[in-house]
C-alpha positions as CSV (number, residue, x, y, z in Angstrom):
1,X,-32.5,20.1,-45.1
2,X,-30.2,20.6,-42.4
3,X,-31.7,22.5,-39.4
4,X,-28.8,24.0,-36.7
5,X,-30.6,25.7,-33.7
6,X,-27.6,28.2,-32.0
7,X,-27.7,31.2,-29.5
8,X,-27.1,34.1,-32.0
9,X,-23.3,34.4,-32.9
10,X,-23.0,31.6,-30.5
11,X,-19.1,30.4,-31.5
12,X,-19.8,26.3,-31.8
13,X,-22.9,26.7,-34.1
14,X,-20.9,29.0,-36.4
15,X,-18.2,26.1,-36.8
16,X,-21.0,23.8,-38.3
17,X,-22.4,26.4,-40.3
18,X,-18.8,27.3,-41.4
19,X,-18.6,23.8,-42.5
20,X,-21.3,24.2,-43.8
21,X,-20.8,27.1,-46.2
22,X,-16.9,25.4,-47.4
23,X,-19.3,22.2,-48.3
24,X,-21.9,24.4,-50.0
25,X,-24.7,22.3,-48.4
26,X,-27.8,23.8,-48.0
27,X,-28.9,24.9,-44.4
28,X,-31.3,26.9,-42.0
29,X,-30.6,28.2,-38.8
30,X,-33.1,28.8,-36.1
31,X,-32.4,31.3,-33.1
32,X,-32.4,30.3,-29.8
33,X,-33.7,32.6,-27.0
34,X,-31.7,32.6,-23.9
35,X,-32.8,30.9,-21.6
36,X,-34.1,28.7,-23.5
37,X,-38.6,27.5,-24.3
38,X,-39.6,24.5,-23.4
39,X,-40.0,23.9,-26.8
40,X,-36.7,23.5,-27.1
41,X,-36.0,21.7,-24.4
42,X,-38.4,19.3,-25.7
43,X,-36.1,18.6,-28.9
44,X,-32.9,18.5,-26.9
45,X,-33.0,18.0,-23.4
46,X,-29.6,19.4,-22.3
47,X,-31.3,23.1,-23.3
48,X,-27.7,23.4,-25.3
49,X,-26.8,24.9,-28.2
50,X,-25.8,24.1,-31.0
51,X,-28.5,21.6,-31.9
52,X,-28.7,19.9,-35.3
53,X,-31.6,18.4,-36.9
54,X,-31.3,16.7,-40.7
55,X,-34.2,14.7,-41.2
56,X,-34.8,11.4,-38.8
57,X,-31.1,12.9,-37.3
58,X,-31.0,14.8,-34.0
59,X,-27.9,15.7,-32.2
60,X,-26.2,17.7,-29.8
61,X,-22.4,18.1,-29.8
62,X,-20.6,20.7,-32.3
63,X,-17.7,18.4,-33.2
64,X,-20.0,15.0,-33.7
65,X,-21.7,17.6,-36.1
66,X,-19.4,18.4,-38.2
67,X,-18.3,14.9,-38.4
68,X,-21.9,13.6,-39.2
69,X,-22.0,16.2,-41.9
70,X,-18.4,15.7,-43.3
71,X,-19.1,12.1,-43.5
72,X,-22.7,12.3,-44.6
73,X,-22.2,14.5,-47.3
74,X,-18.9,14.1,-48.4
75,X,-16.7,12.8,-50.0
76,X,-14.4,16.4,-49.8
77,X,-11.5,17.3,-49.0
78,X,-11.9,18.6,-45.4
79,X,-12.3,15.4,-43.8
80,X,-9.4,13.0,-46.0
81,X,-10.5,9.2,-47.0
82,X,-9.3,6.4,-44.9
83,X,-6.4,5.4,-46.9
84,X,-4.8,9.2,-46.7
85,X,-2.4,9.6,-43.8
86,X,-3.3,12.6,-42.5
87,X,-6.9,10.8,-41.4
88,X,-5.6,10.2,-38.2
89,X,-4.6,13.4,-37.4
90,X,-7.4,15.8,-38.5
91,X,-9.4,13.4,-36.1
92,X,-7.0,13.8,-33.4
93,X,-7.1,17.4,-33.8
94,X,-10.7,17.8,-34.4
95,X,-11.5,16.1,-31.0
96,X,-8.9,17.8,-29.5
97,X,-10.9,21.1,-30.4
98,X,-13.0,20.1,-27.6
99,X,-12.1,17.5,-25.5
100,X,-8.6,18.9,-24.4
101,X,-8.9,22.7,-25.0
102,X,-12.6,23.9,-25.8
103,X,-14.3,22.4,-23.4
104,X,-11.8,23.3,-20.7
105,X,-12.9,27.4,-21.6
106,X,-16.4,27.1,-20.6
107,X,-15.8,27.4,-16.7
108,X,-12.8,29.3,-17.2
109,X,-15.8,31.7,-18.5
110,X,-18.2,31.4,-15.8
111,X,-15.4,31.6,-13.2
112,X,-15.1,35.6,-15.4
113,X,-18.8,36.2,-15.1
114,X,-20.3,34.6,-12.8
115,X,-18.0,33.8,-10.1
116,X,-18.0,35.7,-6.6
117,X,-14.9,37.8,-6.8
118,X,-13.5,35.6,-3.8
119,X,-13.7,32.7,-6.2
120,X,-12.9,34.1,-9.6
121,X,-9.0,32.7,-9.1
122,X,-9.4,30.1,-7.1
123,X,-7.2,26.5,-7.3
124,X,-9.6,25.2,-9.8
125,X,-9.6,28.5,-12.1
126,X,-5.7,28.6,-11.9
127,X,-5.4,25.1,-12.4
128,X,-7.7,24.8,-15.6
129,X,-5.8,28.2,-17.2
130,X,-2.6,26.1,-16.6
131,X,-4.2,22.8,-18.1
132,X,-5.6,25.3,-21.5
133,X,-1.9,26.7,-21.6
134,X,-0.5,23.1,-22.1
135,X,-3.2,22.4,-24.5
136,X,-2.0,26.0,-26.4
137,X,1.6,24.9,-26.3
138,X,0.5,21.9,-27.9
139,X,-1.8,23.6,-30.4
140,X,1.5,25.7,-31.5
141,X,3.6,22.8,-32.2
142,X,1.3,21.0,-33.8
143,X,1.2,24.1,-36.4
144,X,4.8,24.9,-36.2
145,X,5.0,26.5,-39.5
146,X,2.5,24.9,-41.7
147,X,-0.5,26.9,-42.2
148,X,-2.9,24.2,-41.6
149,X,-2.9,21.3,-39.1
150,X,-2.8,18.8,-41.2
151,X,0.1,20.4,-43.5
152,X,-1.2,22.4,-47.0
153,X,-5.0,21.6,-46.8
154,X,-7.5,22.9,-44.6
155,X,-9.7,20.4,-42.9
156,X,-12.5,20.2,-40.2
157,X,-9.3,20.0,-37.4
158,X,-8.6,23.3,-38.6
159,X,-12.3,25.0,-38.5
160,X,-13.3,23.0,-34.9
161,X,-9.8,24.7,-33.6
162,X,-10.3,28.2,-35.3
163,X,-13.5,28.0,-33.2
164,X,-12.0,27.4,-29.7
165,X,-9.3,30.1,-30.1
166,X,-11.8,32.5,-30.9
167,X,-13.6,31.6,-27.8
168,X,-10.0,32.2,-25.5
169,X,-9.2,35.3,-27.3
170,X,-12.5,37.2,-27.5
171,X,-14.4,35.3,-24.5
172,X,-11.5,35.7,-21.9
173,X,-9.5,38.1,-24.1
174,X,-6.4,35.9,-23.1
175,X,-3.0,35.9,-25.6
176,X,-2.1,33.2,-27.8
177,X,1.4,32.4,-29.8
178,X,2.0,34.8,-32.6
179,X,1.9,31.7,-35.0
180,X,-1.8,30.6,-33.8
181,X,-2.7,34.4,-34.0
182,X,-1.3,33.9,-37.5
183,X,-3.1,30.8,-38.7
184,X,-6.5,32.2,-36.5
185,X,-6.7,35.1,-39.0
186,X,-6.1,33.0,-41.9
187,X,-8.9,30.7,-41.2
188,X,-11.1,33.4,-40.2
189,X,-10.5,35.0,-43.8
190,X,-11.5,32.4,-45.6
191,X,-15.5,33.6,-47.6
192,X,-16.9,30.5,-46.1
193,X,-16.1,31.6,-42.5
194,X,-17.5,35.4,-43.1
195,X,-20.4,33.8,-44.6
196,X,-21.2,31.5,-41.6
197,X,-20.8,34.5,-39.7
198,X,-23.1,36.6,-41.0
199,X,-26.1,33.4,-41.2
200,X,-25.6,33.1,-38.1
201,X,-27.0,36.6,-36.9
202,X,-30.5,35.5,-38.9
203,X,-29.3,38.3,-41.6
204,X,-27.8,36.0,-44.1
C-alpha cells in the first residue's frame, strides 16, 4: 500500500494524498516529527518531506509523486493518455507547480522567518518575489477564464498548482489575481481535497 511520510498539514504531502483521495487508492500516512529521527533520515536522506514509499518504490519529490501514482495506477482522467492534446500541457503545468513557482516560495519563506531583519528584503528576496510574480502572471493567463488548466477537466496540473498557491497565500499571506483566487477555492472544494486534508492531521 502506499506509504506518504509528511510534516502534519505539511502543503506538498497533502497534494499526493489529494490525488490520492480523487483516485480512490488506498493509502497511509505516517507523521513526521520536526526535526526529523534518524530513522527517517535513514529512508530518505535529504530529511524532506513528503516521502513516499509503495512497495520496492521509494521517492522524494511531491510532483514525481503524483506522476508515479497517476501513471502507476491509472488509467484516469487526471493525467490524459498520450494521444489527447492536452497531455502536453497538464505536464507543462504540473512541473511548472514547482519548478518555476513552488519552489521559488520556499526562501521567500525563510527570508519571513528566519532571516535577520537587515536581510529580510534584501536583492535576492526582492528579486525572487519579482521572478514568483512573473510566474503568477503566467499562472493567470494560463487560466484566463476556464476553470481548469487544462480547459473543462481537472487534472494533476490543477491539484500540484492549487498546492503552491495555497503555500503564497497562507505561508506569505501575499495577494493573487481574483481569477486564481477563484479557481483556488474551486479546487479546494472539491470532497477529495477536504478529505486529504483532514488524513493528513492523523484524524482521518
Amino acid at each position: 500500500m502506499i506509504k506518504i511520510h509528511n510534516f502534519p498539514r505539511g502543503a506538498r504531502g497533502v497534494r499526493v494524498m489529494w490525488l490520492c483521495e480523487e483516485m480512490g487508492l488506498p493509502y497511509d500516512v505516517e507523521l513526521v516529527s520536526f526535526p526529523v529521527s534518524d530513522a527517517y533520515r535513514a529512508k530518505n536522506p535529504l530529511g524532506s518531506v513528503p516521502f513516499l514509499e509503495d512497495g520496492s518504490v521509494a521517492i522524494n519529490e511531491s510532483v514525481a509523486m503524483v506522476l508515479y501514482i497517476a501513471g502507476k495506477y491509472g488509467p484516469t482522467p487526471l493525467l490524459p493518455g498520450k494521444d489527447d492534446p492536452a497531455l502536453a500541457r497538464v505536464l507543462q503545468m504540473t512541473v511548472f507547480s514547482e519548478a518555476t513557482f513552488g519552489g521559488g516560495i520556499n526562501p521567500l519563506i525563510m527570508a519571513k522567518f528566519a532571516a535577520p531583519e537587515a536581510d529580510k528584503q534584501n536583492w535576492s528576496v526582492t528579486a525572487q518575489e519579482g521572478r514568483s510574480q512573473t510566474a503568477l502572471d503566467f499562472l493567470s493567463g494560463t487560466l484566463g477564464d476556464a476553470p481548469y488548466l487544462a480547459g473543462d477537466n481537472f487534472t494533476i496540473a490543477d491539484i500540484c498548482n492549487c498546492t503552491a498557491l495555497g503555500i503564497w497565500q497562507g505561508a506569505l499571506n501575499k495577494a493573487i489575481a481574483e481569477n486564481l483566487k477563484a479557481y483556488r477555492e474551486r479546487c479546494a472544494a472539491r470532497p477529495a481535497y477536504q478529505r486529504a486534508q483532514t488524513k493528513a492531521t492523523g484524524k482521518g
